[in-house]
C-alpha positions as CSV (number, residue, x, y, z in Angstrom):
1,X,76.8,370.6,92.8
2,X,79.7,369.4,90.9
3,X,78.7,365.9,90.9
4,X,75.5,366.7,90.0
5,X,76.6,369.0,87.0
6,X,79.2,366.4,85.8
7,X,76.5,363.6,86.1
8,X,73.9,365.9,84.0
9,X,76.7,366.4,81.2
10,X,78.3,362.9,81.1
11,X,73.9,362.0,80.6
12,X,73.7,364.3,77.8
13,X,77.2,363.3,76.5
14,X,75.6,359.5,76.2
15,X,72.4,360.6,74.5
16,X,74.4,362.1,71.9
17,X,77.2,359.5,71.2
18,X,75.8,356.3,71.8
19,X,73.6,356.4,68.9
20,X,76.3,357.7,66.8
21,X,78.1,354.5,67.8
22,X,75.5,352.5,67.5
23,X,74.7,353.5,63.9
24,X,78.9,353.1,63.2
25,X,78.3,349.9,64.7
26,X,76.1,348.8,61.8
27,X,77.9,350.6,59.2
28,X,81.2,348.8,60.2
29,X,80.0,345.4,59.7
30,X,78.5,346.5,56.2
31,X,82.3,347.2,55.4
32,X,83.4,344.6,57.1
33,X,81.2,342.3,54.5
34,X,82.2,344.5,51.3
35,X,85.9,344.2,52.2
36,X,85.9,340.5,52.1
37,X,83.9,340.0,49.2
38,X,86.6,342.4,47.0
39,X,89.1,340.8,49.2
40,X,92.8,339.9,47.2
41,X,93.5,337.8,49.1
42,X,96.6,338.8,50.0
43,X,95.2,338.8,53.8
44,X,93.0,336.7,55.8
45,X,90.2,338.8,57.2
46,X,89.4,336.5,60.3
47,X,86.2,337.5,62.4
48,X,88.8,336.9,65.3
49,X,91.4,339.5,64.4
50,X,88.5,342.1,63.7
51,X,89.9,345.3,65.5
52,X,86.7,348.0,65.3
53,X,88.3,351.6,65.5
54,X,84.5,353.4,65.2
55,X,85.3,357.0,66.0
56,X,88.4,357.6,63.6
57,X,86.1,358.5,60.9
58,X,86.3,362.3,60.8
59,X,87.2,365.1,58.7
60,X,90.0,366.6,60.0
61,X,93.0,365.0,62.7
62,X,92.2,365.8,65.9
63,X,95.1,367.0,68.2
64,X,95.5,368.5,72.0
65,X,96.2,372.2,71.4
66,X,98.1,373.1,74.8
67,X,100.4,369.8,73.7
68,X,101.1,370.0,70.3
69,X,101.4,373.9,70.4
70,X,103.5,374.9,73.2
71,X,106.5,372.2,72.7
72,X,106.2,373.3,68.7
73,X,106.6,377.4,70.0
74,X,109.7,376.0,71.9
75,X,111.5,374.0,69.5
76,X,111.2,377.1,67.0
77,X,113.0,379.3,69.7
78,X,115.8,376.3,70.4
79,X,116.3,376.8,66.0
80,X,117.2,380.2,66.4
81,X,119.2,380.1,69.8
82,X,120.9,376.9,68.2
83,X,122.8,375.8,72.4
84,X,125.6,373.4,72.5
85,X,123.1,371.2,74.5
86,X,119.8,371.8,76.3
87,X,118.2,371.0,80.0
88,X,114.6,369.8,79.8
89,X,112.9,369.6,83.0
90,X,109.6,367.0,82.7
91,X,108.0,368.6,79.3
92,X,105.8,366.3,77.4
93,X,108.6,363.4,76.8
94,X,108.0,363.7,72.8
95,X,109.4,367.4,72.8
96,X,112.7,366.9,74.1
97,X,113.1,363.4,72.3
98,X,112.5,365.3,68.6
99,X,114.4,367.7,69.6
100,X,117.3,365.5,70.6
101,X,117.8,364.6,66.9
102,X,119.8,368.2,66.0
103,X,120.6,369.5,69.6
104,X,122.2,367.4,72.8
105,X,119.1,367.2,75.4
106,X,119.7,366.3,79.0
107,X,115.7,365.4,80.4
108,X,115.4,364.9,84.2
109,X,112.0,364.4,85.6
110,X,110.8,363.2,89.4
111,X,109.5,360.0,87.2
112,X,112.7,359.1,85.0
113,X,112.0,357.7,81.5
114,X,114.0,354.9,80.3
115,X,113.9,356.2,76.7
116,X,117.3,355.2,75.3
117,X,118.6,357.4,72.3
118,X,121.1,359.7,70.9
119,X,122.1,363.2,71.5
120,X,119.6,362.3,74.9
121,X,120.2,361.8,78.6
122,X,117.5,360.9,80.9
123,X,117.8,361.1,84.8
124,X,115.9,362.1,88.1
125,X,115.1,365.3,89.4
126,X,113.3,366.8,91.6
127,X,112.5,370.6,90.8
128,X,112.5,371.6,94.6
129,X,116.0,371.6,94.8
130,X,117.7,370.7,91.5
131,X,121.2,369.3,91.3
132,X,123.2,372.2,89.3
133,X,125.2,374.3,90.3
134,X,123.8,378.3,90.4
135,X,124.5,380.3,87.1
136,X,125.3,377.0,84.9
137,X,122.9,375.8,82.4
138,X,123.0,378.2,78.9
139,X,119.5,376.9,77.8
140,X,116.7,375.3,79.6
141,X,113.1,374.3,79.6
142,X,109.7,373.4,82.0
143,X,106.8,373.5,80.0
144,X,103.3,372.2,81.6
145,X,104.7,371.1,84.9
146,X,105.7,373.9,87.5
147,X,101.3,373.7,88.0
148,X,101.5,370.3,89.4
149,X,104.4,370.9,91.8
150,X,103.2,370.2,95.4
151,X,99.8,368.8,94.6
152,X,100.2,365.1,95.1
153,X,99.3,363.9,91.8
154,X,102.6,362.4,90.7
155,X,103.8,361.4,93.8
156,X,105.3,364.3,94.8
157,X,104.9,365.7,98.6
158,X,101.9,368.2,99.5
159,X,103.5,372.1,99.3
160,X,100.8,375.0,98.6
161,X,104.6,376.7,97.6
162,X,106.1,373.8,95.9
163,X,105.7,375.8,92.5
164,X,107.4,378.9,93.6
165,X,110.5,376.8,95.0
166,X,110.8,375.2,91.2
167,X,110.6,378.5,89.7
168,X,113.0,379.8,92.3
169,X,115.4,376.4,91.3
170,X,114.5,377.5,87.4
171,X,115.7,381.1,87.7
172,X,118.6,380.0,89.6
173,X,120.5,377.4,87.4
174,X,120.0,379.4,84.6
175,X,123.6,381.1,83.6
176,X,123.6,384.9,82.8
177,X,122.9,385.2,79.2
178,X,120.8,382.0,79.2
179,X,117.6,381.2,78.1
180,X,114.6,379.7,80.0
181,X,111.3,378.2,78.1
182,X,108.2,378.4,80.4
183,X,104.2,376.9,79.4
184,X,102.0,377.1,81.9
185,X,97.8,377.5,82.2
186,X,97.1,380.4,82.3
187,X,93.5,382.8,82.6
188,X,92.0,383.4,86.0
189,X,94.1,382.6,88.7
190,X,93.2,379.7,90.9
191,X,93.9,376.1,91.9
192,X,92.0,373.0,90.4
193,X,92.9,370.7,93.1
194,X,94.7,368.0,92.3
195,X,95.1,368.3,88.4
196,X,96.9,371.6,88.5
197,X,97.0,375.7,88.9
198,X,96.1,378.0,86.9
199,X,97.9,381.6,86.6
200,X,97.4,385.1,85.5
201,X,100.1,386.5,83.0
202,X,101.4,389.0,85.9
203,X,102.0,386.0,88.1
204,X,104.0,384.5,86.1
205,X,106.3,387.8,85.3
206,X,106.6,388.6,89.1
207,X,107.2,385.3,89.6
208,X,110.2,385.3,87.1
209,X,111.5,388.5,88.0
210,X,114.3,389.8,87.6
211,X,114.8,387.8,84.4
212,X,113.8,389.6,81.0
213,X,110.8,388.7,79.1
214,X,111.7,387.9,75.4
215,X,108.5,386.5,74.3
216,X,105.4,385.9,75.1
217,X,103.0,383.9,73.2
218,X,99.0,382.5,74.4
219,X,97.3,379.2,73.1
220,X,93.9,381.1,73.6
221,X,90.2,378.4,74.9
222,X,89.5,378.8,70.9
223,X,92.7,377.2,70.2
224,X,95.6,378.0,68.0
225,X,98.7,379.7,68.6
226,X,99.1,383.6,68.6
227,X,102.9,384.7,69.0
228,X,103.9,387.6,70.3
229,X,100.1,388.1,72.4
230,X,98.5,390.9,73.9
231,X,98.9,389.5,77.5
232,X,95.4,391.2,78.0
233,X,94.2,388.6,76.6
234,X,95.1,385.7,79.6
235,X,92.2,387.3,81.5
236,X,90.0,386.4,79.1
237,X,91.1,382.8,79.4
238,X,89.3,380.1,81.2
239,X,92.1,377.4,80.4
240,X,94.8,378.6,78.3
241,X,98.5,378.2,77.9
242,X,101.0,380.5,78.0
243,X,104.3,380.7,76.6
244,X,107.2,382.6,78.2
245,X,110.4,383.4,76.8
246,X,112.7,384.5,79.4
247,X,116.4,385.5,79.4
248,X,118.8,386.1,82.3
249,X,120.4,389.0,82.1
């Protein structure tokens, strides 16, 4: 029934688009042959370097709410917190990486990234049993990755549990006093085998307990960041994010 469904959409999806495209097609080459006849001449407009980029041409940027939101909610709480350093564990790579420019980040991730730059360490990890000592890291982050643990996708071993053990490792390493950034999906609970789980908000707090809930914030289906959200509002959710704020105490 899936198949079928996803065949039926991508159908419709075609019917739609493809005469857009073709239509941009035609329009492209009509600016293609104003451009060179006002041409300065400064460049060469080769029919060999043309590079058609037909679906740019929109009214407003497009952007990926979970991924543009969630690491901008984080490095808002990291400017009030202001830590010595800060412990990244495999958030979207471009968080930690900005963020390295006015705070020391230390990013470890099951797939390293050789990005070399200051104020930023990159190494290997594996969330399942982290190499820090309990009670030792003053501020740290996981932000749209504890969902994947155990699934396979990245190359990781098959564990229906391998989520709780990273939280477990999270809540661990973090020192008394310390802070821990959390995104996650979040609406009805279930798995979507292999992209990733999905959580209800009281999951997530049992699953962090006894640490202290500082903040929660939702990147609701319609998009958009609410702070501070009424967490009856994750079972409303079909595919949100949420954002946890949690504090050892």
């Amino acid at each position: 029934m899936y198949l079928k469904n996803h065949t039926v959409q991508l159908a419709k999806d075609i019917l739609i688009r493809f005469p857009k495209k073709i239509a941009r097609s035609f329009e492209f080459l009509s600016e293609l042959r104003r451009f060179r006849k006002n041409n300065d001449n400064r460049f060469s407009v080769s029919s060999k370097n043309i590079y058609p980029c037909l679906t740019d041409k929109i009214k407003q940027t497009p952007f990926d709410h979970h991924y543009i939101y969630h690491p901008a909610w984080a490095a808002r709480i990291l400017a009030k917190t202001k830590p010595d350093y800060h412990v990244d564990f495999s958030s979207i790579l471009s968080f930690g990486s900005i963020v390295s420019a006015f705070i020391p980040v230390k990013f470890y991730d099951y797939r390293p990234a050789n990005l070399e730059l200051t104020n930023w360490e990159s190494g290997f990890a594996d969330l399942n049993t982290l190499p820090f000592q309990t009670d030792s890291q003053p501020s740290i982050s996981c932000m749209h990755t504890v969902e994947h643990i155990g699934l396979g996708r990245y190359g990781d071993p098959l564990d229906p549990k391998g989520d709780l053990k990273a939280i477990s490792e999270l809540k661990r390493i973090v020192k008394p006093g310390g802070d821990l950034l959390f995104a996650t999906p979040v609406g009805r609970s279930r798995i979507e085998f292999n992209a990733h789980r999905i959580y209800s908000y009281e999951q997530i707090l049992d699953y962090f307990s006894p640490l202290q809930l500082i903040e929660f914030s939702l990147i609701p289906d319609a998009g958009g960041l609410i702070a501070n959200a009424n967490p009856q509002l994750v079972g409303e959710q079909n595919y949100g994010c949420g954002c946890f704020w949690f504090k050892k105490v």
